[in-house]
C-alpha positions in Angstrom: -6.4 220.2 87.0 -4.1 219.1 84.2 -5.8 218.6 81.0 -5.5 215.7 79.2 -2.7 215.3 76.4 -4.2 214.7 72.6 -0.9 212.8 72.6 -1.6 209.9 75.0 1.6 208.2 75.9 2.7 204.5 75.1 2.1 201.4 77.0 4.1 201.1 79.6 6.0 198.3 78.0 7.1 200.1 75.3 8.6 203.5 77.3 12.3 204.2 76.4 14.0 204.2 80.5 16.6 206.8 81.4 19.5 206.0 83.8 21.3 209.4 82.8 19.6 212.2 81.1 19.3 212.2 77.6 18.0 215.2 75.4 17.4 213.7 71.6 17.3 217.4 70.8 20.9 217.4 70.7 21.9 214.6 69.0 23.7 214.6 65.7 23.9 210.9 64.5 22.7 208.2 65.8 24.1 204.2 65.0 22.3 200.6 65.5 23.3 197.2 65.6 21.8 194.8 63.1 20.8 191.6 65.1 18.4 191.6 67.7 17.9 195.4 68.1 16.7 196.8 64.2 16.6 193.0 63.3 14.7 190.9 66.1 14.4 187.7 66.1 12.2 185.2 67.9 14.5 184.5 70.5 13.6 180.4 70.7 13.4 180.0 67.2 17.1 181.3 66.7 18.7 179.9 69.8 17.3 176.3 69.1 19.0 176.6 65.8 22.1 177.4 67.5 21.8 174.6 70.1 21.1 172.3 67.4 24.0 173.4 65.2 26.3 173.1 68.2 24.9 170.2 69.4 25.9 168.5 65.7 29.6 169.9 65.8 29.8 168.6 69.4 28.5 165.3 67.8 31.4 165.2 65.3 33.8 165.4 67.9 32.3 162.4 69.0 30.9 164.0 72.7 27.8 161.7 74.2 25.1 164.8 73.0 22.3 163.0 71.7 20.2 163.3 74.6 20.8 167.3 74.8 17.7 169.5 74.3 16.7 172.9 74.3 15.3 174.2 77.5 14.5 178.1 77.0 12.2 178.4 79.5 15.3 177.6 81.9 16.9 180.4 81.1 17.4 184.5 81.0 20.4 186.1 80.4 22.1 188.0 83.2 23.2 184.9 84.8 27.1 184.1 85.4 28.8 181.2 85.4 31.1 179.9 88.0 34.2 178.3 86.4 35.8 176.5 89.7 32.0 174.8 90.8 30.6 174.4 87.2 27.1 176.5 88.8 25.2 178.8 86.9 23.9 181.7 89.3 22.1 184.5 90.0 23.2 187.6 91.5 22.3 191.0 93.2 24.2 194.6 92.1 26.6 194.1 95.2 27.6 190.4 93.3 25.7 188.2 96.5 24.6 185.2 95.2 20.7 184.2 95.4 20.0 181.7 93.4 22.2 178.8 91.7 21.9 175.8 90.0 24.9 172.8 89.0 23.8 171.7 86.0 20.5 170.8 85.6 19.4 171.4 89.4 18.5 173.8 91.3 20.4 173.8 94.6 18.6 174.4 97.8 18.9 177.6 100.3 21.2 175.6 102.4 23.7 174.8 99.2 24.0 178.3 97.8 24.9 179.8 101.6 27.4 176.9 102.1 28.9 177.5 98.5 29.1 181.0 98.6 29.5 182.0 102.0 31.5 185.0 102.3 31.9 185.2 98.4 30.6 187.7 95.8 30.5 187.6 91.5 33.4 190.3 90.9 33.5 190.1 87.1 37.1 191.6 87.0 37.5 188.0 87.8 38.8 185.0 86.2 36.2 183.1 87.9 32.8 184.8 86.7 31.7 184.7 83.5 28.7 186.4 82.4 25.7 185.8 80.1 24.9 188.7 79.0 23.4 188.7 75.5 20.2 186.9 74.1 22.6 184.7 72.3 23.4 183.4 75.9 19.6 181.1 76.4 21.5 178.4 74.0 25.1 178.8 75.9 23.2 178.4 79.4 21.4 175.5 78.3 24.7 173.4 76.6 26.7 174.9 79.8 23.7 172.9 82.1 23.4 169.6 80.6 27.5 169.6 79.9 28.4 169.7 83.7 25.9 167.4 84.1 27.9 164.9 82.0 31.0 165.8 83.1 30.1 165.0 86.5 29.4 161.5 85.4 32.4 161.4 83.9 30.9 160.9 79.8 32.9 164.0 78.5 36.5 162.7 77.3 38.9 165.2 77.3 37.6 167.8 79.4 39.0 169.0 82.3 37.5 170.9 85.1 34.4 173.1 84.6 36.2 176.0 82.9 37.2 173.4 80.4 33.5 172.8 79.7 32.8 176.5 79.1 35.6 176.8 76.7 34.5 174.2 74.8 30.7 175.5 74.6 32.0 178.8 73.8 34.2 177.7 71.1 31.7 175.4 69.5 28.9 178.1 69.4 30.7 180.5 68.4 31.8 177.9 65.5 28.4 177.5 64.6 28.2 181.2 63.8 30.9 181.8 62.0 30.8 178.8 59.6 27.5 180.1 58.0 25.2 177.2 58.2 23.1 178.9 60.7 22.4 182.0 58.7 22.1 180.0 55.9 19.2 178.3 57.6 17.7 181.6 58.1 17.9 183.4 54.8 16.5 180.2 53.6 13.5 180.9 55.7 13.2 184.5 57.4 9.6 184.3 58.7 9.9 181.6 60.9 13.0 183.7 62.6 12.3 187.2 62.4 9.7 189.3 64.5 9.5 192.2 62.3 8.3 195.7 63.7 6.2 197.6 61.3 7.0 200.5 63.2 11.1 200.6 62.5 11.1 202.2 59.2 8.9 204.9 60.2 11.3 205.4 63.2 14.5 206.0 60.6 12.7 208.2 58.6 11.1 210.9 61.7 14.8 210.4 62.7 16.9 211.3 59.4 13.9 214.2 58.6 14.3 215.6 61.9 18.4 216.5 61.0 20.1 213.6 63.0 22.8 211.0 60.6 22.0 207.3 61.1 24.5 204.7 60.3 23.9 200.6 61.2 27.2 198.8 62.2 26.9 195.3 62.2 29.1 192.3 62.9 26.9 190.6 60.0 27.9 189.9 56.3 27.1 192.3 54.0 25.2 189.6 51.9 22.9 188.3 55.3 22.6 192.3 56.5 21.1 193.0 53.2 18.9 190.0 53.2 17.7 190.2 56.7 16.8 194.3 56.3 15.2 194.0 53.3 12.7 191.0 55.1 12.6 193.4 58.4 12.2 196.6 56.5 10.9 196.3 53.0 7.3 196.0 53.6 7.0 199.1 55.5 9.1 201.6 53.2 7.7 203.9 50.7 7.2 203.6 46.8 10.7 203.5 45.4 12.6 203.6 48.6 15.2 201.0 49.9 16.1 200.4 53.2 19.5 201.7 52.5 18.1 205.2 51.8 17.2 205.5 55.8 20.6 205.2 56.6 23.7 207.3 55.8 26.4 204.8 56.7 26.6 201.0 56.7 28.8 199.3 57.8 29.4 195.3 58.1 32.0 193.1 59.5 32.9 195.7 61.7 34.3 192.9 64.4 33.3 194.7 67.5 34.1 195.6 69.7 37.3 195.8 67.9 35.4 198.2 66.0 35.2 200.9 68.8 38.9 200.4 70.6 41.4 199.9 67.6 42.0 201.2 64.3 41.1 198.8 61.6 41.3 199.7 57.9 37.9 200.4 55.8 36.9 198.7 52.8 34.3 199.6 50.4 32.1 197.1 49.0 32.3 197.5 45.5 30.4 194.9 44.1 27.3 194.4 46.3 26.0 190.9 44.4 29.7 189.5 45.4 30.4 191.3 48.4 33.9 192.6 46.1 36.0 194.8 48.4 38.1 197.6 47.5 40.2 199.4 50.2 39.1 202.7 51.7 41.3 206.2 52.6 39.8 209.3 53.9 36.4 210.1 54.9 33.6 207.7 54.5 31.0 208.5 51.9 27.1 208.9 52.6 25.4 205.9 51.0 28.1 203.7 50.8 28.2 200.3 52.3 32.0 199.9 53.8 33.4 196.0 55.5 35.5 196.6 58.7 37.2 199.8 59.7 36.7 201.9 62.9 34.5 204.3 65.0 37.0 206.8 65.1 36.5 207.4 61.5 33.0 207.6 61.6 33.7 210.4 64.4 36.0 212.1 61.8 33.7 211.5 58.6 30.5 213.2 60.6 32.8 215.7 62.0 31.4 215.0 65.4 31.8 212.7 68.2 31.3 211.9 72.3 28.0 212.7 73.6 26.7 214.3 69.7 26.6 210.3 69.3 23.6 207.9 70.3 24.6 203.9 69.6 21.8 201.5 70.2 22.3 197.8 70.5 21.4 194.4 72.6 25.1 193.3 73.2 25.9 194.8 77.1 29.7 194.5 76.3 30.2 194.7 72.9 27.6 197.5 71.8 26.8 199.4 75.1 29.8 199.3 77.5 32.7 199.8 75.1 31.4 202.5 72.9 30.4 204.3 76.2 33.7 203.6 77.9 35.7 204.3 74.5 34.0 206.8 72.9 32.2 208.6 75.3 29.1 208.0 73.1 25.4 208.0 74.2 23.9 204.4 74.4 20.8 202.7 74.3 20.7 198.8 75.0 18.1 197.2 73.4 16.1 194.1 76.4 13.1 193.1 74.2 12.4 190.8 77.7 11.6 194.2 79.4 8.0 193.7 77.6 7.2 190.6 79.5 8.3 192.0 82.6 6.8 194.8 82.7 3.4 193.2 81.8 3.9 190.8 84.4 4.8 193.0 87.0 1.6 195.5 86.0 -0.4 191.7 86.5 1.1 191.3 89.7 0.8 195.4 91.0 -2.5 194.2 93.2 -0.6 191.3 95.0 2.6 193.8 95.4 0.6 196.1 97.7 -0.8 193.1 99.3 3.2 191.9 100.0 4.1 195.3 100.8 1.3 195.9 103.1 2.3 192.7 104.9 6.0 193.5 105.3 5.1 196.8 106.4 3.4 195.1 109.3 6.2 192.6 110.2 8.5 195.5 110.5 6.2 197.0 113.5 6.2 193.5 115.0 10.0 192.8 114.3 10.5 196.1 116.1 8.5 195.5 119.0 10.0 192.0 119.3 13.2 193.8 119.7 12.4 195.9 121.8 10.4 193.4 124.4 13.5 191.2 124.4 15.6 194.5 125.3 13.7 195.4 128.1 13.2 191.3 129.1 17.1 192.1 129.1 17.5 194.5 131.2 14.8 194.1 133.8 14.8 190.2 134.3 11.1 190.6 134.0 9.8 187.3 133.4 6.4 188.4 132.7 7.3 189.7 129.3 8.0 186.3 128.1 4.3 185.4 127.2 4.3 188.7 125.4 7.3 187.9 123.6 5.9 184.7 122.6 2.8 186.0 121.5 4.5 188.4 118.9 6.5 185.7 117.6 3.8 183.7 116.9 1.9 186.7 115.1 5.6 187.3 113.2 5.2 183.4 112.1 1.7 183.8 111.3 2.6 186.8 108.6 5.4 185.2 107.9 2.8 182.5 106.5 0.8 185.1 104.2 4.4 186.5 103.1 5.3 183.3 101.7 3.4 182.4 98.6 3.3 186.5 97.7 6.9 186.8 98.0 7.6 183.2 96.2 5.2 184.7 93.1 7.1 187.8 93.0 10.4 185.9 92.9 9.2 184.2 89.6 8.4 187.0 87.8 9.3 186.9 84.0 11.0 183.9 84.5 9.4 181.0 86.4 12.8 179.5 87.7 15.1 182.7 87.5 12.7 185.6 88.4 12.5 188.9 87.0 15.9 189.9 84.8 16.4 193.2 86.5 15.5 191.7 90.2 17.2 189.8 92.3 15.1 189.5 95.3 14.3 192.9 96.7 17.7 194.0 95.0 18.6 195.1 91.8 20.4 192.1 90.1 23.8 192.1 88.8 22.5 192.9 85.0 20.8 195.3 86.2 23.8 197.0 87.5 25.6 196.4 84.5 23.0 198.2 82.6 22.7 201.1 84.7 26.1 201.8 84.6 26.7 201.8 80.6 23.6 202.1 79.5 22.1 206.0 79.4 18.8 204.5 78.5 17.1 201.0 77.9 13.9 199.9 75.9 12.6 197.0 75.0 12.8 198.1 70.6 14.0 200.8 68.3 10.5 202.0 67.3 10.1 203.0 71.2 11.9 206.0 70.2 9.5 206.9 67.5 7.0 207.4 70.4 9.3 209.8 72.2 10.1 211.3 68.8 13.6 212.8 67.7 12.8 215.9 70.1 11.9 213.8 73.5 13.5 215.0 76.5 13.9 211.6 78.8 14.9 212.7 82.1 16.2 209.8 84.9 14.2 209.3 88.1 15.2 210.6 90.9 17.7 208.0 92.9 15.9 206.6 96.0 17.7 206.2 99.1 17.5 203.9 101.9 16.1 206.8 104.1 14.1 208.7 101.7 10.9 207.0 103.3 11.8 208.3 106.6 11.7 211.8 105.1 8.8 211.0 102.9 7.0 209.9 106.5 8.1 213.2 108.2 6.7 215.4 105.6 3.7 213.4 106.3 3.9 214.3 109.7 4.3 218.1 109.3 1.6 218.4 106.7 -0.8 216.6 109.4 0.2 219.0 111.9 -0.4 222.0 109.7 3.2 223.3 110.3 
């Protein structure tokens, strides 16, 4: 009997998840982003500041807005957005749409097959365009309410549904850029940030333990130095700046420009200003440098590919292009994961209840088939009160399946389900993640549970017949064979 381990592990909320292998042993360096992965913000908080900033700019362009409001429990990110029918939807790994909503309604089971019959979300696709960030709960919620007033024909200018996503996208990301929002944070960093006492502990064990660290942000130097000191300062030692857990940082590094071209550095020389100074040759530990390129980071650390770990919540911008690019190691940050899990752990009793059930409607399904077969091919009219009978018990589950199944479905989300399900399928962001992402968690100080010298090994795939072998091992080990 395996004794127990003075080290007790984590809740299972805050586990780091592999999708490839990934031995922290042999990593050399390892990068964050800034917002939302070492910086977390409380997710309605921020976004309602963005809807509310957008909503004013939409306002000065003299759009009918008034009425708009913030709806977060609406939303999850993962969803895509059809540009031809103006729908938001949901959909599984294989891009088959489940769920859907035009504007602010939900359209029923008979509207999604008749408007998607025979069509799947390829994202290659002008069509499709996913939500894939936390910054997406405010764009899904302007996106809603928008096609809602362009269907009633209140939004002058705008043509077509794509028109109304251009215009959301180019308004919000307006209300970035211009630096009101930030401002309105700086102003007041509590009632924004989530901090993590755990982070700055996580640094240090890394940095000790031999591996380089380096933040690249898409942030200001001026906000990235407010917002770390608030997230950071607290928890640091006697004397000891948040800058000293990191030996490169970079801001305004426009990814993902960042990791495909090869922008020029610049060295902030006067941090009180933000004064540049342009940069040549390697990049110096401690420094704080505007712009520039991963390449040179590769060059400056003398290492690069899979010595590399980069950690962020953007699926494009942070996981899939540094991975595709660079051949880096990445981590995507899903602080929702923590709900889930909880959830689903809440739920685990009345998930072996639903599976229980199926279970059993799969016997009577087969035997339903099988009656009809042999009604088939004997004529037998006998069998027809038999084959009644088992429909009726196939209704009756059926019945108990309902309600279980309907719970399960909201999972997470009440209207959307669970982010990494859809249905009994993986969902579409789920894909996405298991493809670019080596591992997920839910916050960088899950790694300081695994520590620096973790080994986190990926499950082992399961396969449509794996319970068929699962069931004949069974068998044998009955048998005593």
């Amino acid at each position: 009997m395996m004794e127990s381990s003075p080290f007790p592990p984590p809740p299972p909320e805050r586990g780091v998840f592999a999708n490839r292998t990934l031995n922290l042993r042999s990593l050399r360096a390892i990068g964050y982003d800034m917002d939302y992965t070492l910086v977390h913000y409380d997710i309605e908080v921020w976004e309602k500041a963005a809807f509310d900033r957008t909503r004013e700019l939409l306002a000065e362009r003299e759009f009918p807005v008034e009425s708009l409001a913030f709806d977060p429990e609406k939303r999850i990110q993962g969803l895509v957005f059809d540009m031809e029918l103006g729908n938001l939807v949901k959909a599984t790994r294989f891009g088959y749409i489940i769920r859907a909503h035009h504007g602010t309604r939900t359209l029923k089971y008979g509207e999604v097959r008749q408007a998607y019959s025979g069509t799947f979300v390829n994202l290659s696709e002008e069509r499709w365009r996913f939500t894939n960030t936390m910054f997406s709960l405010s764009q899904e919620s302007l996106l809603a309410q928008l096609v809602d007033r362009l269907d009633a024909g209140v939004m002058p200018g705008i043509v077509g549904y794509d028109g109304i996503y251009r215009l959301v996208d180019e308004v919000l990301g307006q209300s970035h850029w211009q630096g009101d929002l930030k401002a309105e944070i700086r102003r007041d960093p509590g009632r924004f940030v989530q901090r993590d006492p755990l982070v700055a502990q996580t640094l240090r064990d890394q940095r000790s333990a031999g591996r380089k660290t380096f933040l690249i942000t898409n942030s200001d130097w001026v906000y990235t130095s407010e917002m770390m000191t608030y997230a950071l300062a607290p928890d640091l030692d006697q004397d000891e700046s948040w800058r000293d857990l990191f030996d490169l940082v970079i801001v305004s590094a426009n990814k993902p420009s960042f990791f495909e071209d090869r922008n020029p550095f610049y060295r902030v020389v006067d941090e009180q200003a933000g004064l540049l100074q342009p940069h040549f040759g390697p990049l110096r530990s401690g420094e704080v440098y505007f712009g520039g390129n991963a390449a040179e980071v590769e060059q400056s650390f003398h290492l690069s590919g899979g010595d590399i770990l980069y950690v962020g919540d953007h699926l494009f911008g942070d996981v899939h292009v540094s991975k595709a690019t660079l051949r880096w190691r990445t981590a995507l940050i899903i602080r929702e994961l923590e709900e889930e899990i909880r959830a689903g752990a809440n739920f685990s009793d009345q998930e072996e209840d639903l599976a229980g059930l199926m279970a059993k409607k799969g016997v009577l399904e087969n035997e339903l088939s099988q009656l009809r077969m042999a009604r088939q091919r004997s004529g037998d009219a006998s069998l027809d009160s038999k084959i009644a009978e088992v429909r009726r018990q196939v209704v009756a589950l059926d019945d108990e399946i309902g309600p279980l199944a309907g719970a399960a479905g909201k999972l997470g989300n009440h209207t959307w389900g669970p982010l990494m399900r859809a249905g009994i399928d993986k969902s579409l962001f789920a894909r996405q993640v298991e493809r670019y992402a080596d591992v997920y968690t839910s916050r960088v100080s899950n790694f300081g549970f695994v520590t620096p010298y973790g080994y986190l090994r990926a499950g082992r795939g399961n396969l449509p017949h794996d319970k068929v072998r699962h069931l004949l091992d069974g068998d044998l080990a009955l048998s005593g064979d």
